[in-house]
Every structure is written in structure tokens, then in C-alpha cells.
C-alpha positions in Angstrom: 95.0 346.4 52.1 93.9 346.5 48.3 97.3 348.5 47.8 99.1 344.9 49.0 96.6 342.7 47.2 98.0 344.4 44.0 101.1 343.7 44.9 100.8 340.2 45.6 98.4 339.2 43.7 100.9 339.1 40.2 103.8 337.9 42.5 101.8 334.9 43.7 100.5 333.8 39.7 104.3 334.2 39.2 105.3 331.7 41.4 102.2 330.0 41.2 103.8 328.7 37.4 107.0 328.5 38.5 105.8 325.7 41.0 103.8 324.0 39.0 106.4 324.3 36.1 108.9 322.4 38.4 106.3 320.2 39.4 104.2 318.8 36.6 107.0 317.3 34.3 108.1 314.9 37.0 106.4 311.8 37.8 106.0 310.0 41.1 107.3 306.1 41.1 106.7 303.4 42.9 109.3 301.2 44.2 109.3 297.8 45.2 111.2 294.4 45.6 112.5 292.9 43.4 111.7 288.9 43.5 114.7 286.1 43.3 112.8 284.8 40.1 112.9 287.6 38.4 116.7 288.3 39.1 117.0 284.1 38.2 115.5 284.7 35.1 118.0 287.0 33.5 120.5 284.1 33.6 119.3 282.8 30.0 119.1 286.0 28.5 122.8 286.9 29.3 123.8 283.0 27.9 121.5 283.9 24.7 123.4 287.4 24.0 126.6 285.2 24.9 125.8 282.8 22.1 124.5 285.6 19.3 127.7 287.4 20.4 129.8 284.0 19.6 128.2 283.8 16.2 128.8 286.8 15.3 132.6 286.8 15.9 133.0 283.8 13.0 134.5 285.6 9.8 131.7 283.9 7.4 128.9 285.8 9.4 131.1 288.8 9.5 132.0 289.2 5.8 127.9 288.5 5.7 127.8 291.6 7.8 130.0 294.2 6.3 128.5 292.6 3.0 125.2 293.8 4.1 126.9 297.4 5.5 126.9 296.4 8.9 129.8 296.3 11.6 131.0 293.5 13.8 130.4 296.0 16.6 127.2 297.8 15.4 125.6 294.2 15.4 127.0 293.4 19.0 125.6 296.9 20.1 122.3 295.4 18.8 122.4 292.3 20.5 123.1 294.0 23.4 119.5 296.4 22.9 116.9 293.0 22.8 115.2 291.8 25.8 116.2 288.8 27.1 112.7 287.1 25.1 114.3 288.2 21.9 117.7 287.2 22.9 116.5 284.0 23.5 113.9 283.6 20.6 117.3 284.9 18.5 119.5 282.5 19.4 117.0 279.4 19.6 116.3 280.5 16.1 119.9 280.4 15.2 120.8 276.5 16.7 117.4 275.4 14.8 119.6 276.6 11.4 121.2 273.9 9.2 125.0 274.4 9.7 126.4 275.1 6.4 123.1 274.9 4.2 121.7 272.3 2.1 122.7 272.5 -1.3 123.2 268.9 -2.4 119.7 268.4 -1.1 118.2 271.3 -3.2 120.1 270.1 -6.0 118.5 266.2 -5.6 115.3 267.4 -5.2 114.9 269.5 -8.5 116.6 266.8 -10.5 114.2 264.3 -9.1 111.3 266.8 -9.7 112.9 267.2 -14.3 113.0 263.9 -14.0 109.5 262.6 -13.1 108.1 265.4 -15.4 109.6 264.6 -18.3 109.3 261.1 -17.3 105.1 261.8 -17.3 105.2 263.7 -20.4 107.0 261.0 -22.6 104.1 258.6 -20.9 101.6 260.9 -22.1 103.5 261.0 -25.5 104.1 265.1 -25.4 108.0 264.3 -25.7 110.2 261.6 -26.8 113.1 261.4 -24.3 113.3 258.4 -22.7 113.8 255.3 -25.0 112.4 252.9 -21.8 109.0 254.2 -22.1 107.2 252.9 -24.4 105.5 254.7 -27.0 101.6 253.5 -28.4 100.7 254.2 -31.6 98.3 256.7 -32.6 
């Protein structure tokens, strides 16, 4: 009997770890319906990839791309990675853009902006550039 118990007793650690070794890495899951809302709510995140996707086949954004070192298809490969909360938060984000930027408006405002401080600065009598204001005599 202690002649067998010699035996087994390395044979059984031996497949003691090779059990456990086939056994330890895996995890159990859990699986379990899936509810109509949740299949429902994937609707907007495919239309929100649809509409990043759409954007990014116009030629501006993709001369902005390759300008930046990026591919057409890299960037769709991207899109294609979010979530359907960043895919919507994206393209949300992208209709609240102006179209085309705002450049006359830029260039108003800072015009506006010389004007009123030179405008204060003649008042005050630090320049002389406006012959309308006029000037008090110190």
C-alpha cells in the first residue's frame, strides 16, 4: 500500500495542475434575455455612425483628414469603434457646427472692438484720430 501511495501520489499533483490549469483561466457567464428596448435602442446609434460616415465622405473633411495624416478609411474604422452614446454625442456635436464657419462675423466684431477703442482713447485725449471728437484744451 505505501509502495502505491508513492506512485500516485506525484501522478495525482500532476494532474491536480493540469486541471486546475484548464480550469482557472476560464470564466463562467451568465446569460440572459435580451429586452426589445435594448435591441430598439441601437436604432439611433447605427443612424449616428450613418451620418459621421456621410460627413466624412465630403472632400473638404477629407483633405482635412489626410491633412491631419489620417485616412478616409482609418476614420470610418473609428467611427465604427464608439458606442452608440459617443456616436450620437459625435454627430449631435457635428449638426450644432456652423456650416462653413463665420468669418465675416469675426471680422465685424474686431473692427467694431479698434473702433470703439480708439474711439475711447481720442475721448480721453491719448490719440488724435478721429476729427468728430472733440478735443478740450489742456
Amino acid at each position: 500500500m505505501s509502495k502505491l501511495r508513492q506512485v500516485v501520489k506525484p501522478v495525482s499533483i500532476v494532474v491536480i495542475i493540469f486541471m486546475l490549469s484548464l480550469v482557472v483561466p476560464y470564466q463562467s457567464c451568465l446569460a440572459a434575455l435580451i429586452g426589445t428596448e435594448m435591441v430598439l435602442d441601437t436604432a439611433p446609434g447605427l443612424e449616428a455612425r450613418q451620418q459621421v460616415k456621410q460627413i466624412l465622405d465630403r472632400e473638404d473633411v477629407r483633405k482635412a483628414l489626410r491633412a491631419q495624416g489620417i485616412s478616409t478609411e482609418e476614420a470610418k474604422a473609428r467611427v465604427d469603434a464608439l458606442s452608440d452614446a459617443e456616436a450620437a454625442r459625435l454627430a449631435e456635436k457635428l449638426n450644432q457646427l456652423p456650416a462653413g464657419g463665420d468669418a465675416l462675423g469675426t471680422i465685424v466684431f474686431a473692427a467694431l472692438f479698434v473702433f470703439v477703442v480708439l474711439l475711447v482713447t481720442d475721448i480721453l485725449g491719448y490719440t488724435d484720430v478721429f476729427p468728430f471728437v472733440k478735443k478740450h484744451a489742456r
